[in-house]
Chimera marker file (.cmm) of the C-alpha trace (Angstrom):
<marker_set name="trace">
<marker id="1" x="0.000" y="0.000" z="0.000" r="1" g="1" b="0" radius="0.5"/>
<marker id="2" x="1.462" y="3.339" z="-0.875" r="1" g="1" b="0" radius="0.5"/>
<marker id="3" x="1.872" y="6.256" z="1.511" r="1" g="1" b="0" radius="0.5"/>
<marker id="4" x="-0.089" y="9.255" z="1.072" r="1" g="1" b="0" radius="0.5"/>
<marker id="5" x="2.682" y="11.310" z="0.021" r="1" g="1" b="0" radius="0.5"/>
<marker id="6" x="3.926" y="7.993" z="-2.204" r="1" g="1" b="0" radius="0.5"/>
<marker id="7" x="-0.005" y="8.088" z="-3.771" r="1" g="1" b="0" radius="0.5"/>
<marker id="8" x="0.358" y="11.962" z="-4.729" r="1" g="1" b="0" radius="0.5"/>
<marker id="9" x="3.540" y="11.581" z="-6.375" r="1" g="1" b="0" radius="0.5"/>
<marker id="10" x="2.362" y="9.076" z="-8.106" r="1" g="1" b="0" radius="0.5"/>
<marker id="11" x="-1.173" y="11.019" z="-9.429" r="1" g="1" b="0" radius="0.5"/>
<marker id="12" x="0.910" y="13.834" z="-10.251" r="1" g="1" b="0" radius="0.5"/>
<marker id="13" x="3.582" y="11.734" z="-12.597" r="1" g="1" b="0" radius="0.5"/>
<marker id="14" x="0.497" y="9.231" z="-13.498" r="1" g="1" b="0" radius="0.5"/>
<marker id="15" x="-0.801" y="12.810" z="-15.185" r="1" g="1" b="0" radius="0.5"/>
<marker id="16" x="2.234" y="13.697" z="-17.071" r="1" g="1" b="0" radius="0.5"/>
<marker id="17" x="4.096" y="15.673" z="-15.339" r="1" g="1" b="0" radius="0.5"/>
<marker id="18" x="8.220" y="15.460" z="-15.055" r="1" g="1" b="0" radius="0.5"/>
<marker id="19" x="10.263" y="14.218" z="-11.916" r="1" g="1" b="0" radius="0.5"/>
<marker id="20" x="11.404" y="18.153" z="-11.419" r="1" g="1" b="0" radius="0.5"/>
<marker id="21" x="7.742" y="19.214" z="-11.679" r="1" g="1" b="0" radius="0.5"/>
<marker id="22" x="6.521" y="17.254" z="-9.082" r="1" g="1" b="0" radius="0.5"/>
<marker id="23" x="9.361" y="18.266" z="-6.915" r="1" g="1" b="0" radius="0.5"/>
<marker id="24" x="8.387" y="21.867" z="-7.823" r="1" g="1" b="0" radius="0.5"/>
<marker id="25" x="4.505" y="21.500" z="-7.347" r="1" g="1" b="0" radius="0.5"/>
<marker id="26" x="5.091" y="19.239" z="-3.831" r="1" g="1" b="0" radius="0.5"/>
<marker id="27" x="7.843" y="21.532" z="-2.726" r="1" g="1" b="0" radius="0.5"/>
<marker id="28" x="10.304" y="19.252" z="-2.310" r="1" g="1" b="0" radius="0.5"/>
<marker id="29" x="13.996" y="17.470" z="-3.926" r="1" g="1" b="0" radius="0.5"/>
<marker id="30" x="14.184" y="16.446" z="-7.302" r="1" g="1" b="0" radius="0.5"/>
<marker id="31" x="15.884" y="13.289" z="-5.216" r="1" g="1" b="0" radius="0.5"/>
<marker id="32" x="12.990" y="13.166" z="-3.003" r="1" g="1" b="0" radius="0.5"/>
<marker id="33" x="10.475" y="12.752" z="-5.739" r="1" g="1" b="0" radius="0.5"/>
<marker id="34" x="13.599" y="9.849" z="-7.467" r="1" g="1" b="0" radius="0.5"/>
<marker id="35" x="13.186" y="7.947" z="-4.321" r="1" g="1" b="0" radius="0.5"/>
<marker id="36" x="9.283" y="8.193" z="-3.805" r="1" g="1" b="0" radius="0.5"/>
<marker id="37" x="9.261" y="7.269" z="-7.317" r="1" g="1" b="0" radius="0.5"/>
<marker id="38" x="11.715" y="3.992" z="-6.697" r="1" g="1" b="0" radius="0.5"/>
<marker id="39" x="9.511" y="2.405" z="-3.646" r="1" g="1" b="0" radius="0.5"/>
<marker id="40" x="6.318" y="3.021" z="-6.111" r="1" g="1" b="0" radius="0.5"/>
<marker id="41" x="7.300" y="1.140" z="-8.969" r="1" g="1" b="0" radius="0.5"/>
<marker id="42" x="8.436" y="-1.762" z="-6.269" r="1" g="1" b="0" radius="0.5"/>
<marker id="43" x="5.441" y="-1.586" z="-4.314" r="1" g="1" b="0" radius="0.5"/>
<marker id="44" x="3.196" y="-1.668" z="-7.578" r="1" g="1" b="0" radius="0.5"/>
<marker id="45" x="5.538" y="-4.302" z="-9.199" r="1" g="1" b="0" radius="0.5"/>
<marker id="46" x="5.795" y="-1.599" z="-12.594" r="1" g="1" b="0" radius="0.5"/>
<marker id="47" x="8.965" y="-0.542" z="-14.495" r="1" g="1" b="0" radius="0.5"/>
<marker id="48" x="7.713" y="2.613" z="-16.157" r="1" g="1" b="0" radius="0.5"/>
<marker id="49" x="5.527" y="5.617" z="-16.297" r="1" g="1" b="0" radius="0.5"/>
<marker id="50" x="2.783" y="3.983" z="-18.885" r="1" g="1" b="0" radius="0.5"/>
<marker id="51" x="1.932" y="1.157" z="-16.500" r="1" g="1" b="0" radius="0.5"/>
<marker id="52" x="1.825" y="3.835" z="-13.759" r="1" g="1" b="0" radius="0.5"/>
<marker id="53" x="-0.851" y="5.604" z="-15.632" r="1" g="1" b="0" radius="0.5"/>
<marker id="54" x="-2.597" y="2.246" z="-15.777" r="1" g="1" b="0" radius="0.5"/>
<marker id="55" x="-2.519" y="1.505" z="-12.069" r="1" g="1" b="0" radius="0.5"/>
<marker id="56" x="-3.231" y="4.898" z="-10.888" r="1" g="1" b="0" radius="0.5"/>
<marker id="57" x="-6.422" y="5.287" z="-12.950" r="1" g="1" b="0" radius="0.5"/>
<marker id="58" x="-7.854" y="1.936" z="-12.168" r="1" g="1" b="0" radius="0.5"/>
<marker id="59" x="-7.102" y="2.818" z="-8.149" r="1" g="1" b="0" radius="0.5"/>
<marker id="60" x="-8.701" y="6.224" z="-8.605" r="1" g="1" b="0" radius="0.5"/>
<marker id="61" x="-11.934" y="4.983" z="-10.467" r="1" g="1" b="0" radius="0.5"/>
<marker id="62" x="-12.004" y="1.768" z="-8.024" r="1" g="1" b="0" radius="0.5"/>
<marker id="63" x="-12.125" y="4.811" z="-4.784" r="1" g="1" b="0" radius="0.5"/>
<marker id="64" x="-14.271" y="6.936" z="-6.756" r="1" g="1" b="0" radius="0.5"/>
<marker id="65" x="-16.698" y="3.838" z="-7.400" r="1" g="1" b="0" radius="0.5"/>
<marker id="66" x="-16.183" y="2.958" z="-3.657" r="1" g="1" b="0" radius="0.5"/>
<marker id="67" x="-17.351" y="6.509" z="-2.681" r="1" g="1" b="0" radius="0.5"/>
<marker id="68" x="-20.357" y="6.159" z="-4.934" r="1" g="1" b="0" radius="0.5"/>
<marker id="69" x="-21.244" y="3.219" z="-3.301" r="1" g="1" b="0" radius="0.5"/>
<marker id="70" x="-20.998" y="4.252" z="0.001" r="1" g="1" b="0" radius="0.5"/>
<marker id="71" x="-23.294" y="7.906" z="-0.969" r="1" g="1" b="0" radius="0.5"/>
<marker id="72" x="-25.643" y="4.967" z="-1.648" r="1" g="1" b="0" radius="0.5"/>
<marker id="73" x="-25.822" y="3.223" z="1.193" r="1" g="1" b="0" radius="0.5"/>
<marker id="74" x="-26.066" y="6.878" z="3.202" r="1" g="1" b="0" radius="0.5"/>
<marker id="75" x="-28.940" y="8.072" z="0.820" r="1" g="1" b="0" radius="0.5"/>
<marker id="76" x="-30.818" y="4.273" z="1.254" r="1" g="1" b="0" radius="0.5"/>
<marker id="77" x="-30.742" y="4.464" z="4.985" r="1" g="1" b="0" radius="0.5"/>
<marker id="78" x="-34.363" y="4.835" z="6.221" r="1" g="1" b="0" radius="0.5"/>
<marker id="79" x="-34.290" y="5.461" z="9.724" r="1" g="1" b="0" radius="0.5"/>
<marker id="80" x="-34.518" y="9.159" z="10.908" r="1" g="1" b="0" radius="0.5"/>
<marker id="81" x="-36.463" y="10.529" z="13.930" r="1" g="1" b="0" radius="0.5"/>
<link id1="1" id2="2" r="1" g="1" b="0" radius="0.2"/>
<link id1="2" id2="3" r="1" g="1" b="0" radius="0.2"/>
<link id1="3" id2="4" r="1" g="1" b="0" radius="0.2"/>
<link id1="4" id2="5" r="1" g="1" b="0" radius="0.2"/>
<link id1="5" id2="6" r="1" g="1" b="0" radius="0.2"/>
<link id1="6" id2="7" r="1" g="1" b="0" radius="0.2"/>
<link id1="7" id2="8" r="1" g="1" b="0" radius="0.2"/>
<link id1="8" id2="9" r="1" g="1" b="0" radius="0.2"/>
<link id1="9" id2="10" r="1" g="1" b="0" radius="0.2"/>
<link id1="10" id2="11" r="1" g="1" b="0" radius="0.2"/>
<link id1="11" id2="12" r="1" g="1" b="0" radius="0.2"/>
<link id1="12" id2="13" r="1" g="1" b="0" radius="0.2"/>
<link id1="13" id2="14" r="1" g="1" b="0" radius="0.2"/>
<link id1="14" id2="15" r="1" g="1" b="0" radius="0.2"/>
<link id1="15" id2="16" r="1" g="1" b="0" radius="0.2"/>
<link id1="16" id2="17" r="1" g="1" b="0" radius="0.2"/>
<link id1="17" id2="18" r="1" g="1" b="0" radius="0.2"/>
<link id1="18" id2="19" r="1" g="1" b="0" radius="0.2"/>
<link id1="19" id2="20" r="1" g="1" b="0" radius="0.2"/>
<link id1="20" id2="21" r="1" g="1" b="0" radius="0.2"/>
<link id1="21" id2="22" r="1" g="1" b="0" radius="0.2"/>
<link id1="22" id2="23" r="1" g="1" b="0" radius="0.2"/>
<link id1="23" id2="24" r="1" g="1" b="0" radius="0.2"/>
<link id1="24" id2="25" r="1" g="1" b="0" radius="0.2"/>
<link id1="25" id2="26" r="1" g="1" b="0" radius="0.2"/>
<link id1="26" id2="27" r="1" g="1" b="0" radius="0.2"/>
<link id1="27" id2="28" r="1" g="1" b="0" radius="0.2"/>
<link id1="28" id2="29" r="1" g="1" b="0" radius="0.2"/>
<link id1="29" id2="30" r="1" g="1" b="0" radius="0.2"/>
<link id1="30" id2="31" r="1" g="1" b="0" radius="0.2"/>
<link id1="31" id2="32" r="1" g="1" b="0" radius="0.2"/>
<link id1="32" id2="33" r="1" g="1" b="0" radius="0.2"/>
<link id1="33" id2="34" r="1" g="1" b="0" radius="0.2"/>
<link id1="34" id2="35" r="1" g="1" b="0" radius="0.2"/>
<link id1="35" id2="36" r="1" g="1" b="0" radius="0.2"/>
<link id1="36" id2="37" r="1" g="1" b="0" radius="0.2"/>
<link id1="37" id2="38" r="1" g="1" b="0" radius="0.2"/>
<link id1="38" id2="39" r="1" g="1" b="0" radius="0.2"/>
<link id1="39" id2="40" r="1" g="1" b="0" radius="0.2"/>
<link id1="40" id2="41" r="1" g="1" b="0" radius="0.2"/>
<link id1="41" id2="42" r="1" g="1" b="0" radius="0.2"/>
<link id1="42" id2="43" r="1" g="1" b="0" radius="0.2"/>
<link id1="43" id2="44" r="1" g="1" b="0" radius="0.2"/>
<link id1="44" id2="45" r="1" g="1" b="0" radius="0.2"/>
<link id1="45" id2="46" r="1" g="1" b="0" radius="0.2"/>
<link id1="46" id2="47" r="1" g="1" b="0" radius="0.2"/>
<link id1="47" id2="48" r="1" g="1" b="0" radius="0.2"/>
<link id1="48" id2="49" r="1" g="1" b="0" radius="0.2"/>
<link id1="49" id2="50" r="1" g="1" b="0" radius="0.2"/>
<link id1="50" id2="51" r="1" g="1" b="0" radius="0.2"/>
<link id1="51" id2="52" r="1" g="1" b="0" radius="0.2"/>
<link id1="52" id2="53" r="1" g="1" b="0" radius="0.2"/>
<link id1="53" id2="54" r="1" g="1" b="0" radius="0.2"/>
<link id1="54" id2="55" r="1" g="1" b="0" radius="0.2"/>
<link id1="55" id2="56" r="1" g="1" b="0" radius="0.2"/>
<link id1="56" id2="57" r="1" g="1" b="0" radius="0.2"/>
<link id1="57" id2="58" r="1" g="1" b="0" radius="0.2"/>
<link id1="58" id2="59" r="1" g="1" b="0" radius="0.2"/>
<link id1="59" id2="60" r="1" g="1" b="0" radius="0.2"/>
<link id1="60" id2="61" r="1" g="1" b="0" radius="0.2"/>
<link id1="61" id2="62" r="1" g="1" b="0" radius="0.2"/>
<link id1="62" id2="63" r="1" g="1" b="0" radius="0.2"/>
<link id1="63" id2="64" r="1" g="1" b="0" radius="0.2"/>
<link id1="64" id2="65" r="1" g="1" b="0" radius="0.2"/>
<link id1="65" id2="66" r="1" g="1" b="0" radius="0.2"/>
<link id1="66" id2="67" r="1" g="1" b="0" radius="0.2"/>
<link id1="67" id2="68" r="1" g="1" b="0" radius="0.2"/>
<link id1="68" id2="69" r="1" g="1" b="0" radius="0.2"/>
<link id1="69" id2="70" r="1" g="1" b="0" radius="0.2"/>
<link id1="70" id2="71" r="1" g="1" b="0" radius="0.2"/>
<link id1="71" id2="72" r="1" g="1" b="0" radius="0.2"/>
<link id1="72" id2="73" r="1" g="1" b="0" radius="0.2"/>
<link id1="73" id2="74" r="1" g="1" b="0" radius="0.2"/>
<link id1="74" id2="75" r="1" g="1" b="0" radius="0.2"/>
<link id1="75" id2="76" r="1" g="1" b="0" radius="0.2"/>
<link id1="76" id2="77" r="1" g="1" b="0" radius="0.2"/>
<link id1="77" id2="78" r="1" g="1" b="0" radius="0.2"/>
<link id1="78" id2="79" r="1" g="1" b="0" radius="0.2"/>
<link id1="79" id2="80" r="1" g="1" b="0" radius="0.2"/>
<link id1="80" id2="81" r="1" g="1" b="0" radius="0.2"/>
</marker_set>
């Protein structure tokens, strides 16, 4: 499971943007974004950017579906005062 900080590195380089952008945009190293970038790939078991992409959208449309579901379950609920 990735870190929160791991996770937005990983949207903002899923979306295109450069190693020294994210740096820029997350205020932080160049090296820091190299080395969040190094424990994604391992932890997602990927070797580039394109299957990045890939995992990143099908984990943001799984949470999005997941918060759908759960809006559901909040609007179905019938007990009230």
């Amino acid at each position: 499971e990735l870190t929160p900080s791991e996770r937005r590195v990983a949207q903002l380089a899923a979306s295109g943007m450069t190693n020294r952008d994210v740096a820029t945009e997350l205020f932080v190293s160049v090296k820091t974004v190299e080395a969040n970038m190094s424990r994604i790939y391992r932890k997602l078991g990927i070797r580039s950017r394109a299957e990045l992409g890939r995992v990143v959208g099908k984990q943001s449309s799984t949470i999005v579906q997941e918060d759908v579901d759960q809006d559901v379950e909040c609007d179905t609920d019938t007990d009230g005062p």
